[in-house]
C-alpha positions in Angstrom: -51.6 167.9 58.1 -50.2 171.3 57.9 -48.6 171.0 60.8 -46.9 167.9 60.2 -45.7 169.9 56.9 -44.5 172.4 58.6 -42.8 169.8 60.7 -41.1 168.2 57.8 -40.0 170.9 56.5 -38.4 172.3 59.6 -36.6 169.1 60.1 -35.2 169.1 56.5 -33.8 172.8 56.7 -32.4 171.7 59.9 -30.4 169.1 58.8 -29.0 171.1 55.6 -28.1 174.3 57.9 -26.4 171.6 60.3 -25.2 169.7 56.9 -23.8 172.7 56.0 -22.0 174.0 59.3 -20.3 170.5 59.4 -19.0 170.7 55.5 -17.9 174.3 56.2 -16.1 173.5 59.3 -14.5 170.4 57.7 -13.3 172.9 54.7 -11.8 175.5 56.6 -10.4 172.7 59.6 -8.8 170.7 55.8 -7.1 174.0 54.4 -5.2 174.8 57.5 -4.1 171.3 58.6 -4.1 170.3 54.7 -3.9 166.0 55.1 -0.4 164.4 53.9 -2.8 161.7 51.8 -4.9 164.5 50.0 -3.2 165.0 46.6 -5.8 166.1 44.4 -8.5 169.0 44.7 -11.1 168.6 42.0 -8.3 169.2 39.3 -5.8 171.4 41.1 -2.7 169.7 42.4 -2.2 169.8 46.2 1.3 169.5 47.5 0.9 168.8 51.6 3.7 170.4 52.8 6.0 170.2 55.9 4.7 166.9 57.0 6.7 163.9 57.7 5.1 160.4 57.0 6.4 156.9 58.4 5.8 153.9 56.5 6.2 150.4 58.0 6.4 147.5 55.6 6.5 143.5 57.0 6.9 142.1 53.4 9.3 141.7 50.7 12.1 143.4 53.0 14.8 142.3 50.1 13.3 145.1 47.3 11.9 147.2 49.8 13.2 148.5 53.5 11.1 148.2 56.7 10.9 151.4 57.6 10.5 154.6 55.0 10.8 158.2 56.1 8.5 160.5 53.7 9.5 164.3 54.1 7.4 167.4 52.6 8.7 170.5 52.9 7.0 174.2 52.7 7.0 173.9 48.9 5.2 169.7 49.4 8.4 168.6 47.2 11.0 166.1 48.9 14.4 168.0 49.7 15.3 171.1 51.4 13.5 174.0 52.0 14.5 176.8 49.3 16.9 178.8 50.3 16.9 182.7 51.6 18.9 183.7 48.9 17.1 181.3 46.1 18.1 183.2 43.3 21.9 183.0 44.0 22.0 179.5 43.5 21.7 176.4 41.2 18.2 175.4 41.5 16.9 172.1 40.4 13.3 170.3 40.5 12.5 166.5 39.1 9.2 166.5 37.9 7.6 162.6 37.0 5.5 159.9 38.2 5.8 157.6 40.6 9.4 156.1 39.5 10.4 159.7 40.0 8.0 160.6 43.3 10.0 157.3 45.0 7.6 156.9 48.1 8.6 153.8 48.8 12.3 154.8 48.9 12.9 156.4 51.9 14.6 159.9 52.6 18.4 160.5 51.2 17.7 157.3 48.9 15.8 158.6 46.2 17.6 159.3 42.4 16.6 162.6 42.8 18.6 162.7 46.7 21.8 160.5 44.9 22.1 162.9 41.6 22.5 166.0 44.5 24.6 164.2 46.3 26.9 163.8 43.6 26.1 167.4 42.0 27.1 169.0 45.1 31.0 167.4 44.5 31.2 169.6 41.7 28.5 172.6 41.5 28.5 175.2 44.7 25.4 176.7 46.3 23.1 173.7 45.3 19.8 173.0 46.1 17.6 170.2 43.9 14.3 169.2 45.0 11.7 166.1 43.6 8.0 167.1 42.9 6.9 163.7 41.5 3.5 163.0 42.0 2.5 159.4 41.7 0.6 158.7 38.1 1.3 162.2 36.8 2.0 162.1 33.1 2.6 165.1 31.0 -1.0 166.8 31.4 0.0 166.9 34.9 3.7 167.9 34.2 1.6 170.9 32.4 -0.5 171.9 35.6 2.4 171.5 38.0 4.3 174.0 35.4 1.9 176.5 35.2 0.7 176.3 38.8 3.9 176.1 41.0 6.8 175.9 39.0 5.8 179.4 37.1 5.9 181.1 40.3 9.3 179.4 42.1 10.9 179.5 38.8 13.9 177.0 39.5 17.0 177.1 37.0 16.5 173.5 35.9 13.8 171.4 35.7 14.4 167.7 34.8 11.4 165.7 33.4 11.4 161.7 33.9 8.6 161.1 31.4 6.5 158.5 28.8 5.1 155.6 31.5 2.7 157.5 32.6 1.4 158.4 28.7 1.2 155.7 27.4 -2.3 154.7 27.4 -3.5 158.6 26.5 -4.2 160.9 24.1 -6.2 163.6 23.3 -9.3 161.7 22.4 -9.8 161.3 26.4 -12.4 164.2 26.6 -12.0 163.5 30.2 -9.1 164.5 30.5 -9.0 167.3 28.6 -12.1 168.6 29.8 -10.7 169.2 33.4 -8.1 170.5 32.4 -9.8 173.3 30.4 -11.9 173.7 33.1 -10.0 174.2 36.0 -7.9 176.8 34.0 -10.8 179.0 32.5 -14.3 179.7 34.3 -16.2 177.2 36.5 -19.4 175.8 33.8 -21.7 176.5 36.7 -21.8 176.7 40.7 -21.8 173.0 41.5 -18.4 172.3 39.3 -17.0 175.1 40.4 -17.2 173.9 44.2 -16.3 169.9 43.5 -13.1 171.5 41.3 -11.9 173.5 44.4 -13.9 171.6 48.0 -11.0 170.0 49.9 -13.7 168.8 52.0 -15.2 166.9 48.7 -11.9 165.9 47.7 -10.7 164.1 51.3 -14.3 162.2 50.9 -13.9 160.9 47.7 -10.2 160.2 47.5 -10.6 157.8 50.6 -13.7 156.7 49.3 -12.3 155.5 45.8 -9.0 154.9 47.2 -7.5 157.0 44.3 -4.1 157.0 45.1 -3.3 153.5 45.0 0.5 153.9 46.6 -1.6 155.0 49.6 -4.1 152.4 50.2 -3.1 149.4 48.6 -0.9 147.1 50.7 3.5 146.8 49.3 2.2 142.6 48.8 0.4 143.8 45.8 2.7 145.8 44.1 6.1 143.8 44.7 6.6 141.7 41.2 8.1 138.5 42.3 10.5 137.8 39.2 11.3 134.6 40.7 8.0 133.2 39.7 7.2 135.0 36.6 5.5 132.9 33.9 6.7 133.2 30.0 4.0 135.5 28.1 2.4 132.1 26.4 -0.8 134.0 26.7 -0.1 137.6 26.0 -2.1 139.7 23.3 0.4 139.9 20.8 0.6 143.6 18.7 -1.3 144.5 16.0 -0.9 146.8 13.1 -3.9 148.2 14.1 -2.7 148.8 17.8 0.1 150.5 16.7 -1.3 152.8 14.4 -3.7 154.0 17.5 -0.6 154.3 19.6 0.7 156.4 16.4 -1.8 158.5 17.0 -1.8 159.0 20.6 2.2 160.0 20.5 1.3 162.5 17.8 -1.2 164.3 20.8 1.9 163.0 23.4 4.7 165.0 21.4 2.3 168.1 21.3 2.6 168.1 25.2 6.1 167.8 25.1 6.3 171.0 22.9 4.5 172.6 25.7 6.3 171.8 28.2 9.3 173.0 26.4 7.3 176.4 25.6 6.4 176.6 29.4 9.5 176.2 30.5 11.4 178.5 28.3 8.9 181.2 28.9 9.2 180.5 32.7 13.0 181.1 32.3 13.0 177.4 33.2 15.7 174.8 31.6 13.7 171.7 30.8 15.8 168.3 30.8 14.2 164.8 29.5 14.8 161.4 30.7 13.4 158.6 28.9 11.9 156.6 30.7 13.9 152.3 31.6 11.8 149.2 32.6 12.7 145.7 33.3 10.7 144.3 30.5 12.2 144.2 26.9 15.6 141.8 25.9 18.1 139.9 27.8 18.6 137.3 30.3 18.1 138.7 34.1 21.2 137.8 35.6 19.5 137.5 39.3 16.3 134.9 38.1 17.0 134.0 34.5 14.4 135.0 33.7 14.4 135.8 29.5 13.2 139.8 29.5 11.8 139.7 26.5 9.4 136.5 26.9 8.3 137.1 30.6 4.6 138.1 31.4 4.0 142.0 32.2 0.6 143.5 32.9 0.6 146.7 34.6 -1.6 149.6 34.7 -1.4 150.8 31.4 -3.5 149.5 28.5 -6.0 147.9 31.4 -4.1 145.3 32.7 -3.4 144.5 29.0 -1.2 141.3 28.9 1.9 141.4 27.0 5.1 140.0 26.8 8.2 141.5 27.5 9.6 142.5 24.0 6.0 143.8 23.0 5.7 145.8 25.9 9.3 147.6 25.9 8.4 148.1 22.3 5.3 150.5 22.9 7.2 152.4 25.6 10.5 153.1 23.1 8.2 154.6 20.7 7.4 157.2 23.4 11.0 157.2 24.6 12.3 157.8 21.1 9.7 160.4 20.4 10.9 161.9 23.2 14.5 161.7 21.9 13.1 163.3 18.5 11.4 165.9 19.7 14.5 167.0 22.4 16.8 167.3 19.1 14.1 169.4 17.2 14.3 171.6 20.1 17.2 171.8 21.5 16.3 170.7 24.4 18.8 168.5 26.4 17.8 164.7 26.7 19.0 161.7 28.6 17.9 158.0 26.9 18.2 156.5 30.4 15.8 154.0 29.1 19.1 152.4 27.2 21.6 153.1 29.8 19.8 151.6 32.8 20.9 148.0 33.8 18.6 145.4 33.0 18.9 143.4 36.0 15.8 142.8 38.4 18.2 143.9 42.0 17.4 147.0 40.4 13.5 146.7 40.4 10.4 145.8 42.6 8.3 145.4 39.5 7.9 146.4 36.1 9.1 149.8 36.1 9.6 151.1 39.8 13.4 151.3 41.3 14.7 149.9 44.3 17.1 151.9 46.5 19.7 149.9 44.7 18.5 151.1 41.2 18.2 154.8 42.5 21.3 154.9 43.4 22.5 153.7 39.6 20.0 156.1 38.3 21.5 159.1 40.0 25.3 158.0 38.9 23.9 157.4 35.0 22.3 161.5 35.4 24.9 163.0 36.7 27.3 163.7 34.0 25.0 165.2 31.6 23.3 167.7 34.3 26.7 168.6 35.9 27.6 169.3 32.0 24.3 171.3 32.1 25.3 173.5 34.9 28.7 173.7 33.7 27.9 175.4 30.6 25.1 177.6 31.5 26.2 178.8 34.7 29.9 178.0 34.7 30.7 180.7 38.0 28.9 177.8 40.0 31.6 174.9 39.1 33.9 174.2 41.8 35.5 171.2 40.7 35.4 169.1 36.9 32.3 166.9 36.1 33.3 163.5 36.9 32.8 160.2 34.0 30.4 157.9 35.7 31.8 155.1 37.5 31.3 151.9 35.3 27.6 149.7 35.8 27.5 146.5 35.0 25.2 146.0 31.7 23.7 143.3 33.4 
């Protein structure tokens, strides 16, 4: 019997040494190849960088193009590498979601590539890269401040912002207990290896299928206006709804003011762009379909159904918070939320851009940063800041 003990126990220190070697190996094989799809370590941001990923798509070729070219660079961001001589010129960063990240927009195509484009008429030594990450709202604008941006310290930072928020607040412990524990001490040994394993964080990222815009095929996320159904039965607002969502701006305009504060002490310029959708008033001049009727349920609220007008109501209280709280501050803000066309050619769903409504996006920011740039660094201007060309409303 003791033998057999002995035997067991052998075999079961056996297979946790050889458990072991193979987790260790994977861990130090993960942080020098570091995986394009890995995005998350516990609750630390991780940025692959110079990678290059090819997507091929066989649907819905009108909104979205066959073939998309997906570039990292040594920073992870989209766009150049920085320069030698970084701190002689204009440097830019777009920080946001996924309607700012634009992975299925391919290189040279995104709003963030179209507004350099059209800086670079007017500004000299340029360079502007995109670090959206795909679902980030402001607690992650926070981390990616205090863990990248602190250290490159770029001369503008322009924040596309309030999607992404508009189901949170602060009473999501969850939320705020990661991020108070990944900035102060691990709570005990196990925590502290989950919060920093890229090993554990491969395993359950493909496991869960976290990031959606990785795993989940373009046929499920293309909205097919065409088709859309009138919001007949949508949960209609309460006063009770929107005294909760009261309350979560109240925590959402708190994280604004840090972002502002981080920036500032950073040496960093912050910009805000309110954030457009689809959804809200008018007749779509591509469908007909009436904006502020038509069905929407998305990802925030939990698949929530609303209808159009109800929807772009909740989202303009965060836009126009973020309006109030840029004029408190002084802090330079762009209601691109109003100025976007309302027209679907401009949309693959509810909020997300096609190349066509990048491009309209880049011409709508480009006057106000080039103004930007123009005043607080005016040896960079080589030629006037240009009026946008006209956009149809509609």
């Amino acid at each position: 019997m003791r033998l057999i003990l002995a035997r067991i126990t052998l075999l079961v220190i056996s297979s946790l040494v050889t458990a072991a070697a193979v987790f260790l190996v994977l861990e130090v094989s993960l942080r020098i190849v570091n995986p394009p799809n890995l995005r998350l370590v516990g609750k630390r941001i991780l940025l692959p960088n110079n990678t290059t990923l090819k997507n091929t798509y066989n649907h819905n070729l009108d909104k979205i193009r066959r073939d998309i070219i997906i570039k990292r660079n040594a920073l992870g961001f989209r766009g150049p590498n920085p320069p030698a001589d970084f701190a002689d010129h204009i440097t830019i960063v777009t920080v946001g979601g996924s309607t700012t990240e634009n992975i299925f927009i391919t290189e040279g195509k995104t709003w963030t590539d179209v507004l350099a484009k059209k800086l670079s008429e007017s500004i000299n030594l340029l360079w502007v890269n995109n670090a959206g990450i795909d679902g980030h709202s402001t607690f992650g604008h926070i981390q990616l401040l205090t863990q990248y941006l602190s250290i490159l310290r770029p001369d503008i930072v322009i924040f596309l912002i309030g999607i992404n928020d508009l189901a949170l607040d602060q009473e999501r412990g969850a939320d705020l207990a990661d991020i108070i524990a990944h900035v102060g001490p691990p709570n005990n040994i196990f925590r502290h290896i989950s919060d920093n394993s890229y090993a554990i964080a491969l395993l359950t990222g493909y496991l869960k299928k976290v990031d959606g815009h990785q795993f989940v095929s373009m046929t499920d996320k293309i909205v097919n206006f065409n088709v859309l159904g009138e919001a007949t039965d949508a949960t209609p607002l309460t006063n009770e709804e929107l005294e909760q969502m009261s309350r979560r701006i109240k925590a959402y305009e708190e994280r604004l003011h840090e972002i502002i504060r981080l920036s500032r002490t950073y040496g960093i310029t912050p910009v805000f762009v309110t954030q457009p959708a689809i959804y809200g008033f008018g007749i779509d001049k591509e469908t007909g379909v009436d904006l502020s009727t038509m069905m929407v349920h998305d990802f925030t609220e939990d698949q929530i159904k609303r209808s159009g007008k109800d929807k772009w109501t909740l989202l303009q209280m965060y836009n126009q918070k973020t309006i109030t709280v840029a004029a408190r501050t002084g802090t330079t803000v762009i209601d691109l939320a109003n100025l976007m066309p309302k027209n679907t050619k401009y949309y693959y769903d509810y909020i997300h851009h096609t190349e066509e409504g990048a491009a309209v996006i880049g011409e709508l920011l480009y006057p106000k940063i080039c103004e930007v740039i123009v005043n607080k660094f005016p040896k960079h201007s080589n030629n006037p800041c240009y009026t946008v060309s006209k956009i149809p409303v509609n």
